[in-house]
Legacy VTK file of the C-alpha trace (Angstrom):
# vtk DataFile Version 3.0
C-alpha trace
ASCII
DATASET POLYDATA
POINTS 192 float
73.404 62.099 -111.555
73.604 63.533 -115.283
70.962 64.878 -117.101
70.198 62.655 -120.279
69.575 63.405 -123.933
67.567 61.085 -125.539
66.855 61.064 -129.444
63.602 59.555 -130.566
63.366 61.748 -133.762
63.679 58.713 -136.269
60.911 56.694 -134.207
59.137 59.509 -133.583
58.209 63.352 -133.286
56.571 63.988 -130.538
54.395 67.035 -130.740
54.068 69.588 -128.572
50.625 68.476 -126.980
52.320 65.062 -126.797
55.040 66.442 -125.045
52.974 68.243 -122.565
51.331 64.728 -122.169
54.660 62.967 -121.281
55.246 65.863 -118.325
51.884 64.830 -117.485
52.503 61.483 -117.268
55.834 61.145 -115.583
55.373 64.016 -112.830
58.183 62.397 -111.028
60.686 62.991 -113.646
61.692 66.390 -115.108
61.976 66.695 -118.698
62.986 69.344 -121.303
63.047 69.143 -124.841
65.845 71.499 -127.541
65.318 72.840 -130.353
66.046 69.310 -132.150
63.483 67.750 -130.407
65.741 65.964 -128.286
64.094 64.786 -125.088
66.491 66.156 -121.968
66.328 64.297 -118.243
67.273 66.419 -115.643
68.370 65.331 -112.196
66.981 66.916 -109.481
68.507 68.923 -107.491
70.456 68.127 -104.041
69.430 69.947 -100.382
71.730 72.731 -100.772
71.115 73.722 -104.390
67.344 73.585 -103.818
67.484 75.795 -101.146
69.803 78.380 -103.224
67.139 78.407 -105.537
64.145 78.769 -103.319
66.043 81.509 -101.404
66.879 83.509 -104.662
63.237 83.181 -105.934
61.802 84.578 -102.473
64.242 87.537 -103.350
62.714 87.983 -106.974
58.881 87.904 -105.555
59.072 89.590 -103.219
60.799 92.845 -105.322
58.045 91.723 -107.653
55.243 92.088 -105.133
56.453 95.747 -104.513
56.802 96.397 -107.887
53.908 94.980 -109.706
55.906 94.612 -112.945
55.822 91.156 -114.019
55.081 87.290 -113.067
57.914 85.051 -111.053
58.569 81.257 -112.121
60.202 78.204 -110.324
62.113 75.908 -111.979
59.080 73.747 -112.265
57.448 76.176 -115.223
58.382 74.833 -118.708
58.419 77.619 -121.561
57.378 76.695 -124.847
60.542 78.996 -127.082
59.991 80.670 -130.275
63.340 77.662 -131.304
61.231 75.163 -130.622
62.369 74.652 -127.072
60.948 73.221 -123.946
62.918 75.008 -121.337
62.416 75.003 -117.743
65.128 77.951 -116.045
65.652 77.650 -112.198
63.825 81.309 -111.519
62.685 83.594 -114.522
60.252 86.798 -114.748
58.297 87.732 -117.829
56.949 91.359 -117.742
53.318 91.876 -116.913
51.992 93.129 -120.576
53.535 90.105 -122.272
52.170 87.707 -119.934
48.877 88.851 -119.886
49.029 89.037 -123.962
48.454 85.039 -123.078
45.331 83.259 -123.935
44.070 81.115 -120.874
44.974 78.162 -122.802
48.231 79.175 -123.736
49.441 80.203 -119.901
47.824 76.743 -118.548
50.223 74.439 -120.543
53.907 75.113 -121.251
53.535 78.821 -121.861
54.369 79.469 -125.616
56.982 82.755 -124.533
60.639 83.381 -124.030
60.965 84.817 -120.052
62.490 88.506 -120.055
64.671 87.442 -117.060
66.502 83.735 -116.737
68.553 81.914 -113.937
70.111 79.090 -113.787
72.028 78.081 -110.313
74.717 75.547 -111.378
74.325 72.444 -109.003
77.135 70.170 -108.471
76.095 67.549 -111.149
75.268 70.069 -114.177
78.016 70.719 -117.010
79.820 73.913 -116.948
79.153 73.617 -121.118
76.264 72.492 -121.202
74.644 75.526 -118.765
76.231 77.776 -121.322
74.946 76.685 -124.234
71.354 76.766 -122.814
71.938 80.074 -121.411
73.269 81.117 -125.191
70.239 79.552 -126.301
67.855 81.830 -124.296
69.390 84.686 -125.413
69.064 83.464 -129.100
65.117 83.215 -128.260
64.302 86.257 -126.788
65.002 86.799 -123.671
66.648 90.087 -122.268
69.181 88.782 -118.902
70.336 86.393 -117.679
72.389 85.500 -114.602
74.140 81.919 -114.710
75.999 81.293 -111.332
78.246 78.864 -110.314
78.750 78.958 -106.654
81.609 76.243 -106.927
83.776 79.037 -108.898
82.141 81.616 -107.168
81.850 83.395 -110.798
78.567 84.749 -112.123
78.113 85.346 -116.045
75.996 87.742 -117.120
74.251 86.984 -120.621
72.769 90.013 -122.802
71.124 89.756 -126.366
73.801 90.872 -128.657
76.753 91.024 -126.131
79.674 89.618 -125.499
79.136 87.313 -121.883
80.630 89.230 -119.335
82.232 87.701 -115.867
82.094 88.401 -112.489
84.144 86.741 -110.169
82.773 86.558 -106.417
80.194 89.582 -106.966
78.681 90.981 -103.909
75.569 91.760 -106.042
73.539 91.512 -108.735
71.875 94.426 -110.643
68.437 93.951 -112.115
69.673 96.558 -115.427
66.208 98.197 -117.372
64.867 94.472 -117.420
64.425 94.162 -113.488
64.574 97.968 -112.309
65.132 98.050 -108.378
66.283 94.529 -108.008
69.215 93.964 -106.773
70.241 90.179 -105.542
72.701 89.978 -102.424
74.813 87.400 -103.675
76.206 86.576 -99.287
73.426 84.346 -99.056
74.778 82.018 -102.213
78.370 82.343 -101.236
77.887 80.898 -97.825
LINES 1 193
192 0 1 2 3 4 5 6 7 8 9 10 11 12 13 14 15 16 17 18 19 20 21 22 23 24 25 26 27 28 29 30 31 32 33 34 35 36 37 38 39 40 41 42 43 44 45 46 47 48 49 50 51 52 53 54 55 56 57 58 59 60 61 62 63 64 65 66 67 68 69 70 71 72 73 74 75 76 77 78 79 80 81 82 83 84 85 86 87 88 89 90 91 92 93 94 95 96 97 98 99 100 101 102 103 104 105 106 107 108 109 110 111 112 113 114 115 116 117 118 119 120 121 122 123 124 125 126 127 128 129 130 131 132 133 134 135 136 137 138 139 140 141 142 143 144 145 146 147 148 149 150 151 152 153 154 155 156 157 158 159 160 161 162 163 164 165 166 167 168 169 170 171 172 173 174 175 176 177 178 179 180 181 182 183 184 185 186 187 188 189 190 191
């Protein structure tokens, strides 16, 4: 299974509240929406991916219980970006300060912020292009790293603001940089 772009701009524009009511509505089904307004179904993900995920997120809280720096997010958290964007990352981290900058309002829907940190775990279904391009379009909204990883290829592409993408292939590890200072992912349990 594929994830599906569906255009409903010349019928109609859904709003952002709207949106939020359609997630609502259809808890069963993940959504996402570009910067076009293009409604996005994603798939969910198979056994093995879903455990990746879960196991790379445990990594990330619990560095960010020690540290006390920021706030963790599963892939179920939808972020509202300054393009426009409804985008839901596999694992991301926004810094402390920033998320507590958020009204109440604004952190109980789809949280109107870019995260400072972004993941995405290819799973066997997703397209090598299209995983790129959203991980281009985080950068182009904000956000400071991210890590896209393709345990099929066993490559890892690092994405920067400003910065050319740079490649890994088969890292042992992952460095968290200034944006995730101490964290360091062992990539053994991915490569498995």
């Amino acid at each position: 299974m594929i994830a599906v772009t569906i255009n409903f701009n010349s019928i109609v524009k859904l709003t952002d509240d709207q949106f939020y009511q359609l997630c609502r509505e259809n808890p069963d089904v993940k959504f996402e929406r570009n910067a076009k307004g293009e409604i996005i179904i994603m798939p969910p993900t198979g056994g093995e991916t879903g455990n990746y995920n879960f196991e790379i997120a445990t990594d990330l809280g619990i560095w960010n219980r020690q540290t006390k720096l920021g706030i963790c997010f599963d892939s179920s958290t939808c972020f509202k970006l300054p393009s426009g964007a409804n985008r839901s990352p596999d694992v991301s981290w926004i810094k402390k300060e920033r998320w507590d900058a958020l009204t109440p309002q604004q952190k109980q829907k789809f949280p109107p912020i870019a995260p400072d940190f972004v993941l995405e775990l290819m799973s066997p279904t997703d397209s090598l292009k299209d995983t790129q391009d959203k991980m281009q379009e985080y950068m182009n909204n904000q956000v400071k790293l991210g890590w896209l990883i393709n345990r099929k290829t066993r490559r890892v592409e690092i994405y920067r603001p400003g910065q050319e993408v740079e490649i890994l292939e088969s890292p042992a590890e992952l460095l968290g940089e200034d944006v995730l200072p101490g964290f360091v992912l062992n990539l053994q349990l991915v490569w498995q």
